[in-house]
Structures are given as C-alpha cells and as structure tokens.
N, CA, C and O atoms as a GROMACS GRO file, in nm:
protein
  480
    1UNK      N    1  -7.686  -3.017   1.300
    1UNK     CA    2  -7.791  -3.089   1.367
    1UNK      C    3  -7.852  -3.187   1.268
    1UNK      O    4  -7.887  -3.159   1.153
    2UNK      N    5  -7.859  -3.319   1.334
    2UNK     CA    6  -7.928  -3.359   1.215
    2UNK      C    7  -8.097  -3.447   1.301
    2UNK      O    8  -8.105  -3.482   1.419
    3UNK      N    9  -8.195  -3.459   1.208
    3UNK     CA   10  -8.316  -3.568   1.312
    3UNK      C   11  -8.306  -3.700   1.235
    3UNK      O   12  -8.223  -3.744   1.156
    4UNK      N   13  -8.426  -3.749   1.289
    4UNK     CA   14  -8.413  -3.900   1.280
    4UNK      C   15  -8.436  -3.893   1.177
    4UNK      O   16  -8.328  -3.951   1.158
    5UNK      N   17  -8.484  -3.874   1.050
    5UNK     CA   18  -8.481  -3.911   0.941
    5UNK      C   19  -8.395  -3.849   0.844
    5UNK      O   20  -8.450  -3.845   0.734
    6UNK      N   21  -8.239  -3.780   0.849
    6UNK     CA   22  -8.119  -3.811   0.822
    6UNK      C   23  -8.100  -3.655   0.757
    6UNK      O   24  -8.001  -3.630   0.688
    7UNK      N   25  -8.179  -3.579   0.779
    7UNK     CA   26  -8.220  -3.504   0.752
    7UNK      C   27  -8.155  -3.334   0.859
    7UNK      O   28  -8.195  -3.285   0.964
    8UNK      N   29  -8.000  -3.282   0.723
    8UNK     CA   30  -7.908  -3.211   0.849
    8UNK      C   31  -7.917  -3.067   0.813
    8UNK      O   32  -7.929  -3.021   0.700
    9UNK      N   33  -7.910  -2.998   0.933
    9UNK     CA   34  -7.885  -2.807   0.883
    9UNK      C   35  -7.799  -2.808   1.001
    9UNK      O   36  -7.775  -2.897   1.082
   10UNK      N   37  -7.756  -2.679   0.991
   10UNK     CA   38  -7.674  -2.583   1.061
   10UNK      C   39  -7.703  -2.435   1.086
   10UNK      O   40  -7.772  -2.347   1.034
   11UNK      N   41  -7.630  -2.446   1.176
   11UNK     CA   42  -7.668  -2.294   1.239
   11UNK      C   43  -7.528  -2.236   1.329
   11UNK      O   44  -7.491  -2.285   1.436
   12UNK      N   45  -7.455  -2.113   1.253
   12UNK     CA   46  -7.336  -2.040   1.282
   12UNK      C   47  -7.355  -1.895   1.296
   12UNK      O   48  -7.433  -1.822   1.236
   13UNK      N   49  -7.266  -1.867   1.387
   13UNK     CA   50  -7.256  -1.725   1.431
   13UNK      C   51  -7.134  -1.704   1.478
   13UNK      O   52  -7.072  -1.782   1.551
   14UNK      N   53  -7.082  -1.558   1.423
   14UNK     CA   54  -6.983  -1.489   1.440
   14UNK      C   55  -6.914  -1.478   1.562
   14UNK      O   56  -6.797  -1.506   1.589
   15UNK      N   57  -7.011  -1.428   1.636
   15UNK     CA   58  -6.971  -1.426   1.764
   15UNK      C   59  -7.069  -1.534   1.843
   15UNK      O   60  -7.190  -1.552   1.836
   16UNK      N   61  -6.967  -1.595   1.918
   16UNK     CA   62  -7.018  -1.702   2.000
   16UNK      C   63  -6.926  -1.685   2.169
   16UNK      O   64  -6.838  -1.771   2.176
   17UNK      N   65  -6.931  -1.611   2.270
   17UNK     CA   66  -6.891  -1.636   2.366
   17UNK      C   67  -6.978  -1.688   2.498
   17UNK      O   68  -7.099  -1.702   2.511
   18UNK      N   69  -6.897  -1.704   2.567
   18UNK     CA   70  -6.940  -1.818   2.707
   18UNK      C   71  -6.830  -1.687   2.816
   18UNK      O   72  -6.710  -1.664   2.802
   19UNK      N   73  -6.939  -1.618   2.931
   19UNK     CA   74  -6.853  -1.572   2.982
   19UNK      C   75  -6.802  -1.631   3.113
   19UNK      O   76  -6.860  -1.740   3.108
   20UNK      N   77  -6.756  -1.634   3.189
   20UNK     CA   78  -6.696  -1.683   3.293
   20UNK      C   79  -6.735  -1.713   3.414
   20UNK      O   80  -6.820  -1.627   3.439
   21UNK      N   81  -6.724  -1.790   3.515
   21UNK     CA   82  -6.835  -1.846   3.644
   21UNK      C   83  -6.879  -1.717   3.700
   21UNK      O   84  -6.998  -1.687   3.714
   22UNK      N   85  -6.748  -1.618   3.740
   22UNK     CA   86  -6.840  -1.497   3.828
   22UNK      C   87  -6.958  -1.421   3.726
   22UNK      O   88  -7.012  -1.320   3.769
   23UNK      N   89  -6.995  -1.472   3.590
   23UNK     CA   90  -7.116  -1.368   3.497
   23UNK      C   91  -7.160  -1.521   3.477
   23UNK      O   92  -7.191  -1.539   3.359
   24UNK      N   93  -7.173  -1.630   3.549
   24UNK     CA   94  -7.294  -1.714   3.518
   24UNK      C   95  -7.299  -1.752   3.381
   24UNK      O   96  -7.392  -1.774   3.304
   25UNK      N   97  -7.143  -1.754   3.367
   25UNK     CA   98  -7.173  -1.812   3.176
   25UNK      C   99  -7.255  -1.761   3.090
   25UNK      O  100  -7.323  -1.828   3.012
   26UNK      N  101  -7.255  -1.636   3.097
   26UNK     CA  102  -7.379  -1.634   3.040
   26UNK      C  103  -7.320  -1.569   2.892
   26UNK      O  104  -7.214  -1.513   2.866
   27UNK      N  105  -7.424  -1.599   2.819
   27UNK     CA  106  -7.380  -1.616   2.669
   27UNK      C  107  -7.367  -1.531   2.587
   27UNK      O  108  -7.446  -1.440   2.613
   28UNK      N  109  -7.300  -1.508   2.488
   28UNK     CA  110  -7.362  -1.422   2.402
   28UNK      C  111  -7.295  -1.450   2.279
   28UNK      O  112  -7.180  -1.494   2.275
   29UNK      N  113  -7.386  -1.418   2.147
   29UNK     CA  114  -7.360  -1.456   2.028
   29UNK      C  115  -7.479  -1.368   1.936
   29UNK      O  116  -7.593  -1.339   1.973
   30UNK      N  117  -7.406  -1.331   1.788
   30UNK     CA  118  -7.438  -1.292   1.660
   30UNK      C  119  -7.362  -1.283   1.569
   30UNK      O  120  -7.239  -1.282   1.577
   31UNK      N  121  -7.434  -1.275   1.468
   31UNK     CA  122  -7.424  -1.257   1.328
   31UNK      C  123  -7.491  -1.438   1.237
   31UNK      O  124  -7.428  -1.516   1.167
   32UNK      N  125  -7.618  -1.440   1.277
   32UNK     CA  126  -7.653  -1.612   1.242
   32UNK      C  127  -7.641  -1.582   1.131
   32UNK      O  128  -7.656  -1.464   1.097
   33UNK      N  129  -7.594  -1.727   0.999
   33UNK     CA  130  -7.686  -1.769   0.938
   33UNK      C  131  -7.628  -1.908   0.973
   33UNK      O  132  -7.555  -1.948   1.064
   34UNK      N  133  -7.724  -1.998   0.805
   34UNK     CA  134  -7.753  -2.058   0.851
   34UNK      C  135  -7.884  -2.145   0.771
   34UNK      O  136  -7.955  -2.061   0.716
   35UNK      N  137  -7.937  -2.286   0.747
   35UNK     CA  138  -8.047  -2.299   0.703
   35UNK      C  139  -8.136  -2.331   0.800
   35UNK      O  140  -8.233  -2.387   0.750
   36UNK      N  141  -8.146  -2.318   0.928
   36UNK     CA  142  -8.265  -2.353   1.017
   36UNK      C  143  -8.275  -2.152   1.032
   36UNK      O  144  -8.207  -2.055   1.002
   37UNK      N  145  -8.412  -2.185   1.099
   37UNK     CA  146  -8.443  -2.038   1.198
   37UNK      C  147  -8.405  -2.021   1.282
   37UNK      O  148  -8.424  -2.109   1.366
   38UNK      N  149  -8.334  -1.913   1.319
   38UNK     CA  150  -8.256  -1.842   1.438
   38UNK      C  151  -8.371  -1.911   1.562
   38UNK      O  152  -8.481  -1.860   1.585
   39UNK      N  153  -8.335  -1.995   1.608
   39UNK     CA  154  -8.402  -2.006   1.743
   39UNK      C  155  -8.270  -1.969   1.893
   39UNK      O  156  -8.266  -1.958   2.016
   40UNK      N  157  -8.237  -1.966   1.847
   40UNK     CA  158  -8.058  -1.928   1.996
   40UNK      C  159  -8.107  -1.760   1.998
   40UNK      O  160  -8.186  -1.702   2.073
   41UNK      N  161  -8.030  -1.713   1.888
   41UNK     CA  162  -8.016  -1.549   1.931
   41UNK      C  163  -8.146  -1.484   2.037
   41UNK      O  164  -8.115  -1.442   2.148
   42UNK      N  165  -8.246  -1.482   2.003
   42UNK     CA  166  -8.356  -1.391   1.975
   42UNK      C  167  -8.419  -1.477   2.153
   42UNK      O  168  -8.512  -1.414   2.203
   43UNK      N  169  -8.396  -1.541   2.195
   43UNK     CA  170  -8.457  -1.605   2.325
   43UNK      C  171  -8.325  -1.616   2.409
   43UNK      O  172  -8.343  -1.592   2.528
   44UNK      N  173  -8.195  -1.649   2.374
   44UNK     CA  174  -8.130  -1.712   2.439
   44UNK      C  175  -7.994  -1.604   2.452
   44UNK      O  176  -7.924  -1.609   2.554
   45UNK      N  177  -7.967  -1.519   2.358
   45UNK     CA  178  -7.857  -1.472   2.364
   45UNK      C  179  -7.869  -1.340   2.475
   45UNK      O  180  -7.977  -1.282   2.482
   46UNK      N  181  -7.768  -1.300   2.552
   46UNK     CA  182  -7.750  -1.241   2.708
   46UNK      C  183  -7.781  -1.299   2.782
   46UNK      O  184  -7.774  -1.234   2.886
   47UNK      N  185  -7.835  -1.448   2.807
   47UNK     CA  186  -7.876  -1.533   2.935
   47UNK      C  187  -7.756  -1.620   2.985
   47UNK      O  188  -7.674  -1.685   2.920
   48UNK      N  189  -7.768  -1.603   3.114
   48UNK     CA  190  -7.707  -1.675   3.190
   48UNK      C  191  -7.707  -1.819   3.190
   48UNK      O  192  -7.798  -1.845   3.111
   49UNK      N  193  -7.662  -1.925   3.230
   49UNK     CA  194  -7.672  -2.066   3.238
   49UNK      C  195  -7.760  -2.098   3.388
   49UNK      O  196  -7.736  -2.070   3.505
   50UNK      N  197  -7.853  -2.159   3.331
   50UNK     CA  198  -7.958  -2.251   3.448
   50UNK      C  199  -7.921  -2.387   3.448
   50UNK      O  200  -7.890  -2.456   3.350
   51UNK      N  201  -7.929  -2.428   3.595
   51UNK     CA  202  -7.939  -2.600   3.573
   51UNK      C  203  -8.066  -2.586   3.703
   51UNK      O  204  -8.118  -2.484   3.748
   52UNK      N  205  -8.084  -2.700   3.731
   52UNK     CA  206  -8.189  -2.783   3.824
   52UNK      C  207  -8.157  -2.691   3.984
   52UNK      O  208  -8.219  -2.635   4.074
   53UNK      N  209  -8.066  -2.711   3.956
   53UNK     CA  210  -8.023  -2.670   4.115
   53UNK      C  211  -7.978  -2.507   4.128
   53UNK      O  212  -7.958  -2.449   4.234
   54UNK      N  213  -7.969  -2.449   3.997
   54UNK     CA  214  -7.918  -2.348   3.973
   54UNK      C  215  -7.999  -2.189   3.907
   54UNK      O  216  -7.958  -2.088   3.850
   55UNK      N  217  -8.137  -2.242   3.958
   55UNK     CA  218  -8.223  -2.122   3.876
   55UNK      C  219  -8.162  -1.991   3.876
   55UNK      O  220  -8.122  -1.931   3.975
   56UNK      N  221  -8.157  -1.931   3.694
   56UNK     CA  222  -8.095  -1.803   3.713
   56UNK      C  223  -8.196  -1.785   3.577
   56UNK      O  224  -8.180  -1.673   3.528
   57UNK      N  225  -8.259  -1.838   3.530
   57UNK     CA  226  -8.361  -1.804   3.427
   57UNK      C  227  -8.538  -1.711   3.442
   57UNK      O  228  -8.623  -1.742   3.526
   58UNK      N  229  -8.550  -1.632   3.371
   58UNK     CA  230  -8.661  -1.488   3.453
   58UNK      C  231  -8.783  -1.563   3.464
   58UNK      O  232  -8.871  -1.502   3.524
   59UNK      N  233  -8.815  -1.680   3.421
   59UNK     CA  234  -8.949  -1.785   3.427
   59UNK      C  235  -8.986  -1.775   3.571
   59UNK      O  236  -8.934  -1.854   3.650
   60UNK      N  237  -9.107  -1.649   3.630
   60UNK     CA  238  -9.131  -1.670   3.735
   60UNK      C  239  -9.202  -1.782   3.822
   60UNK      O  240  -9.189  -1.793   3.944
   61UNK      N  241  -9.276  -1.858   3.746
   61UNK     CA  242  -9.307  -2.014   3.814
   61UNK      C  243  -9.193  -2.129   3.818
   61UNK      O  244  -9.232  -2.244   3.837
   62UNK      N  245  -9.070  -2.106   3.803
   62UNK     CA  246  -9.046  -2.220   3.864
   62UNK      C  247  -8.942  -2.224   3.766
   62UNK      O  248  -8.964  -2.159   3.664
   63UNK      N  249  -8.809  -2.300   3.778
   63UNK     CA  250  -8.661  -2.292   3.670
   63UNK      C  251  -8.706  -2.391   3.518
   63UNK      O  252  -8.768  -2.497   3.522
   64UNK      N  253  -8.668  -2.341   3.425
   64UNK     CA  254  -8.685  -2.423   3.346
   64UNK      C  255  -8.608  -2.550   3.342
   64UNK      O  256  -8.646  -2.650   3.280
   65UNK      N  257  -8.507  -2.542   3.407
   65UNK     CA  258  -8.452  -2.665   3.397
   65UNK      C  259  -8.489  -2.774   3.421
   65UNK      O  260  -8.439  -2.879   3.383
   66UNK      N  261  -8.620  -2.751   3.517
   66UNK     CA  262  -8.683  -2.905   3.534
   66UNK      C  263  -8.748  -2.935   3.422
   66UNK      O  264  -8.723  -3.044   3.370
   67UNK      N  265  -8.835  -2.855   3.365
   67UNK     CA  266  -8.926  -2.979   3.280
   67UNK      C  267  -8.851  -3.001   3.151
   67UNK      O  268  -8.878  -3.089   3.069
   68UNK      N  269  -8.732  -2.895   3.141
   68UNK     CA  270  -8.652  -2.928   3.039
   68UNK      C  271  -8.550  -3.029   3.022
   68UNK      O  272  -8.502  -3.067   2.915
   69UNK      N  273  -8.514  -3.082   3.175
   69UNK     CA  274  -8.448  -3.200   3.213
   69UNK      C  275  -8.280  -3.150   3.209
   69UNK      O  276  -8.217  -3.215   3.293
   70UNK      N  277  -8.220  -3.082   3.157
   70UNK     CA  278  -8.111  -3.031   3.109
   70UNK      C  279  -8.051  -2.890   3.202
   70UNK      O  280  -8.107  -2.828   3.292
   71UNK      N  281  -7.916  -2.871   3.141
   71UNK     CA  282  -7.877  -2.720   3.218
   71UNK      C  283  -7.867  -2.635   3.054
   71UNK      O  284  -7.806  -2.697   2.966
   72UNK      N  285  -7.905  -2.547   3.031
   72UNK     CA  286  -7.913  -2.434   2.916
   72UNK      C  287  -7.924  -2.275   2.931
   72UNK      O  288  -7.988  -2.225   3.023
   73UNK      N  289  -7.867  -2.212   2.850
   73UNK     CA  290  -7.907  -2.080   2.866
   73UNK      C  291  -8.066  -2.030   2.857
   73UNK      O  292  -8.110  -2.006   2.745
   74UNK      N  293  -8.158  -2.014   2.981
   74UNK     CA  294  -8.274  -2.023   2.957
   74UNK      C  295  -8.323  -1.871   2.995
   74UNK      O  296  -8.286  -1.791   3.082
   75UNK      N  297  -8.402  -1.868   2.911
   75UNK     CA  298  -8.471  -1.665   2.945
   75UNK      C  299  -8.578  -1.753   3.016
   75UNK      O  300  -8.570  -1.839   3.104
   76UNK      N  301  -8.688  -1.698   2.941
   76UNK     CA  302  -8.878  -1.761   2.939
   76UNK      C  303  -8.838  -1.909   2.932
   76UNK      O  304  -8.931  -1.944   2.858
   77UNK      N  305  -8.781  -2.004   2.950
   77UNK     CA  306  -8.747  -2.116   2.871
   77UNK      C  307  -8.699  -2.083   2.789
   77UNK      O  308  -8.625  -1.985   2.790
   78UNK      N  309  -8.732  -2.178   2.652
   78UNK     CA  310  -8.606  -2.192   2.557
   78UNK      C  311  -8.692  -2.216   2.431
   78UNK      O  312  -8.793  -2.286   2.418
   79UNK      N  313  -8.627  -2.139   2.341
   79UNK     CA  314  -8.672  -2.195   2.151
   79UNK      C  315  -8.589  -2.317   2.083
   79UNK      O  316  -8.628  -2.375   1.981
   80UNK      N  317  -8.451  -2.354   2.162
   80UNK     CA  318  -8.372  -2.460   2.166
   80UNK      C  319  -8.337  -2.497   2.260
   80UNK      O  320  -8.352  -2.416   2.351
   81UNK      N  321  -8.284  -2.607   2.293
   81UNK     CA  322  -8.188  -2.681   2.368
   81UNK      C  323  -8.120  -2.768   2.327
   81UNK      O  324  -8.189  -2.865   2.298
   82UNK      N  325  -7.980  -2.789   2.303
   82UNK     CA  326  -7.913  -2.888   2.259
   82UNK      C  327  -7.875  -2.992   2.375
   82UNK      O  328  -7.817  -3.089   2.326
   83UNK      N  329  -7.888  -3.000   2.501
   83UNK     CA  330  -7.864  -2.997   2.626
   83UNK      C  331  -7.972  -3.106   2.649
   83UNK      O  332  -7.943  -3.196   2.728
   84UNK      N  333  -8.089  -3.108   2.591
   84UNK     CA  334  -8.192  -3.184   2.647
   84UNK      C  335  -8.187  -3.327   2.617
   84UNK      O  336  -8.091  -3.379   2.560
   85UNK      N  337  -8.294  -3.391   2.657
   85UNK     CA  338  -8.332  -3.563   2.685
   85UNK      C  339  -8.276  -3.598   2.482
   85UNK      O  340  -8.300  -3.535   2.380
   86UNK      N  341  -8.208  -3.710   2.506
   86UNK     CA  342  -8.226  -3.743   2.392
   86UNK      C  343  -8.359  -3.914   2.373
   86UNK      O  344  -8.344  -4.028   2.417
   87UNK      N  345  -8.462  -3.860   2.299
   87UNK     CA  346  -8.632  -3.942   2.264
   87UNK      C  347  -8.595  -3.924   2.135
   87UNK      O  348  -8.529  -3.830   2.092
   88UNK      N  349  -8.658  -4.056   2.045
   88UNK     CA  350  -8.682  -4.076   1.931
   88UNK      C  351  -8.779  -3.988   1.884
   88UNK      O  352  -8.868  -3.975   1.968
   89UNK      N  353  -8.798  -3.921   1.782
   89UNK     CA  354  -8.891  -3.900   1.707
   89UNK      C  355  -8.988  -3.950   1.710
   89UNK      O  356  -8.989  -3.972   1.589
   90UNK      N  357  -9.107  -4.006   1.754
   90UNK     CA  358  -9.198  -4.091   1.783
   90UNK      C  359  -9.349  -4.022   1.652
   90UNK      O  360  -9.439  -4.088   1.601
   91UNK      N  361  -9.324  -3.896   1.638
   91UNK     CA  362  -9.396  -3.796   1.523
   91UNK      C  363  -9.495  -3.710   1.641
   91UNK      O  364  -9.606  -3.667   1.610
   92UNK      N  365  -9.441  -3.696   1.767
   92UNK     CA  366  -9.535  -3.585   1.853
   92UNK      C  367  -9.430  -3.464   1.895
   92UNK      O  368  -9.317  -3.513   1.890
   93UNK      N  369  -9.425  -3.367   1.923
   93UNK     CA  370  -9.356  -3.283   2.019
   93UNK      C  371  -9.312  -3.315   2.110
   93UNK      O  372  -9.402  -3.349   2.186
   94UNK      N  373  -9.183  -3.330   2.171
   94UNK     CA  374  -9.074  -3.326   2.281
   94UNK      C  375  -9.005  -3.232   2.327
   94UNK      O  376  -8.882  -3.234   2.324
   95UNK      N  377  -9.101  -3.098   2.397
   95UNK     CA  378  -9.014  -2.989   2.414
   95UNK      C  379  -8.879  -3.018   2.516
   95UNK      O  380  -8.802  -2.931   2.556
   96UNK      N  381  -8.872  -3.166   2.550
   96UNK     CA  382  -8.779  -3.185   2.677
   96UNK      C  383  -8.694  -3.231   2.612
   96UNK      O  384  -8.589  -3.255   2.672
   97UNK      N  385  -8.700  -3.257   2.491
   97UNK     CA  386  -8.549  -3.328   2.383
   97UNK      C  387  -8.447  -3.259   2.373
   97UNK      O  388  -8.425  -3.155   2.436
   98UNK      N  389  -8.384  -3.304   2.302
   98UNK     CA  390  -8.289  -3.267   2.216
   98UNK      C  391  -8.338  -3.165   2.088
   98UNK      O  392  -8.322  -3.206   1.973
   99UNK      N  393  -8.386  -3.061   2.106
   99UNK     CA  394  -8.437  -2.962   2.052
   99UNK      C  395  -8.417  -2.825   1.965
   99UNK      O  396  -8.352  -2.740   2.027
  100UNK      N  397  -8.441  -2.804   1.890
  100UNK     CA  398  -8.445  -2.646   1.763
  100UNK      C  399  -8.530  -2.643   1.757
  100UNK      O  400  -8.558  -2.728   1.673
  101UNK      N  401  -8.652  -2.577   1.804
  101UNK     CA  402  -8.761  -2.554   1.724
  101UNK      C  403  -8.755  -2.525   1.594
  101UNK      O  404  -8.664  -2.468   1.533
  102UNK      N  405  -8.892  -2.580   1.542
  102UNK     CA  406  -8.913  -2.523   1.367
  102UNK      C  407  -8.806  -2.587   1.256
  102UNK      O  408  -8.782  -2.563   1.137
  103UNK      N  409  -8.738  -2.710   1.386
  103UNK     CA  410  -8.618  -2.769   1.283
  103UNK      C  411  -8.652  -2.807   1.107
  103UNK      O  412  -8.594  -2.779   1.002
  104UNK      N  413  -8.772  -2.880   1.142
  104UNK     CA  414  -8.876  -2.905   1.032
  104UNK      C  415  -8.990  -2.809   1.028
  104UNK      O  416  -9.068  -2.777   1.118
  105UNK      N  417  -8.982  -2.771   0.910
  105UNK     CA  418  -9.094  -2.624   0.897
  105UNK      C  419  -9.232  -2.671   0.928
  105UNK      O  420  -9.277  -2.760   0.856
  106UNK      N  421  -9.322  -2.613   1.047
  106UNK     CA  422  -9.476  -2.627   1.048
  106UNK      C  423  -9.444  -2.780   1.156
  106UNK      O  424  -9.522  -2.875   1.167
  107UNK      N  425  -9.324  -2.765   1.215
  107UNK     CA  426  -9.292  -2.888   1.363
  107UNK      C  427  -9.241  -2.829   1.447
  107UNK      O  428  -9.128  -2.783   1.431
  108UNK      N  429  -9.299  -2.816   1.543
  108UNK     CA  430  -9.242  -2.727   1.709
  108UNK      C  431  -9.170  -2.807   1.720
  108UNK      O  432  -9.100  -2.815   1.619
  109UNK      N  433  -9.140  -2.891   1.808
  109UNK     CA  434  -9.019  -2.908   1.865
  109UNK      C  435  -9.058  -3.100   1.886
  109UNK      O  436  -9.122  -3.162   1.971
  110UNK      N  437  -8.971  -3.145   1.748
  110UNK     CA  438  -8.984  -3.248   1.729
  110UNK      C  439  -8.774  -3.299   1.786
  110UNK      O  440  -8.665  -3.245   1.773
  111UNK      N  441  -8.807  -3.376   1.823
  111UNK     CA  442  -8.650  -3.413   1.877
  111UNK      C  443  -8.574  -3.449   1.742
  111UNK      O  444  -8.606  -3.496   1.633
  112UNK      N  445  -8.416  -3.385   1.825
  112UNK     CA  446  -8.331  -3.416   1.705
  112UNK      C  447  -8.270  -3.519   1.732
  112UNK      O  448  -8.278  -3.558   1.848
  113UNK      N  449  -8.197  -3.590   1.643
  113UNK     CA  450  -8.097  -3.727   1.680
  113UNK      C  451  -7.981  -3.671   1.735
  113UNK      O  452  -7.949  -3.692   1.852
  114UNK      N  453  -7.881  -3.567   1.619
  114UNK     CA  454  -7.795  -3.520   1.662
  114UNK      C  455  -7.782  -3.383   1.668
  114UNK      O  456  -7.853  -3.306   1.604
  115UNK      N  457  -7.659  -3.336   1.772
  115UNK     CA  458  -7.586  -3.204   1.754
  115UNK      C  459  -7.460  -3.218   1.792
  115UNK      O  460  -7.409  -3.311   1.856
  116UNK      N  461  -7.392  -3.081   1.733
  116UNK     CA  462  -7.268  -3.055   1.765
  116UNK      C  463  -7.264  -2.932   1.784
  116UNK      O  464  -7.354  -2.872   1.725
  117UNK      N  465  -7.186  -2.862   1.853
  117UNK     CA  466  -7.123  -2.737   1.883
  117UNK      C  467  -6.987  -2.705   1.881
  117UNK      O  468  -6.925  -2.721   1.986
  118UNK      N  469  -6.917  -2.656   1.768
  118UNK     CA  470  -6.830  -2.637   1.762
  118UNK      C  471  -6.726  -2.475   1.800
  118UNK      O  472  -6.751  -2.364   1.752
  119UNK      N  473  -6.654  -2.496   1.861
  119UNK     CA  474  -6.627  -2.338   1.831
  119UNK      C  475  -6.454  -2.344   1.807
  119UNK      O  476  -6.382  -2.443   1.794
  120UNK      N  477  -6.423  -2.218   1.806
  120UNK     CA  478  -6.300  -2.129   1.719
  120UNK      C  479  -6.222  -2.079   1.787
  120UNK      O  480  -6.130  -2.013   1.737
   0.00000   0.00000   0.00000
C-alpha cells in the first residue's frame, strides 16, 4: 500500500482464502505480519462479502456498503477497505476511500493512493 506522500507498507498473511459463491465469499485469513496494524484480521476475517445490493454484513442500521461506496468483507463496517473511492489526501479523514486505518500512526483513515493484493 502506498499514500500520497510516497510513503509504502505491507501487510501479509499465511493464510488468505476467498470461499466460494454458495459461503458468500466469505473470507478468511492469518498469520499477519507486516509494518502497518492488523486492521483485516481482527474486524474482517470470517465475513462474508457485502455489496450495495447485497447486504450480508451484521451492521443493523443499514449495509455498509453504501456509505462505504464499495463491495468488501464487512462485519460492523470495516477497519479497511481496499475496495473503496479512490480521494486525494486532502489532510482530513475519508472513511469512504481507499483505506487501512492507522496507515499513518495517530491518522484514522486518511486515503491511500495505492494497493495491491496479491495472492499464491
């Protein structure tokens, strides 16, 4: 991942699966490291995939996928989204971005420029 000011970490885990349409994709992954903070495992890992049209996330007011703009593995919402709006850094919070929380230590959720997801 890297943000607008050029500035890159990563974040890997052992296990990374995606399960299949009849289990709603739903995810699962461990063993992080890594130099950002675990924001995936600990919110996101055993959740199913939400989109707009597709609420399967436990947020009883309403799917996260709307204000998040994106489709993601969402519990409560989300501590990341790689999935979301890509906004410049402008220096305020964009929980609807392109997102890691805590990417920058003592910054909720300042948008990132980039990501990748790779897998094995």
């Amino acid at each position: 991942m890297e943000n607008w000011f050029g500035e890159q970490k990563y974040a890997e885990y052992t296990v990374f699966s995606v399960a299949n349409e009849a289990d709603n994709y739903r995810l699962t992954l461990s063993g992080f490291s890594g130099d950002v903070l675990d924001m995936f495992s600990g919110m996101h890992n055993g959740q199913v995939f939400s989109t707009v049209d597709m609420d399967n996330d436990a947020w009883v007011n309403g799917a996260c996928a709307e204000p998040a703009s994106s489709g993601w593995w969402y519990k409560l919402c989300y501590t990341c989204n790689l999935n979301g709006l890509y906004i410049e850094d402008l220096g305020v919070d964009e929980s609807n971005s392109l997102v890691w929380f805590y990417f920058t230590p003592g910054l909720l959720a300042r948008p990132l420029k980039k990501s990748k997801m790779m897998f094995k």
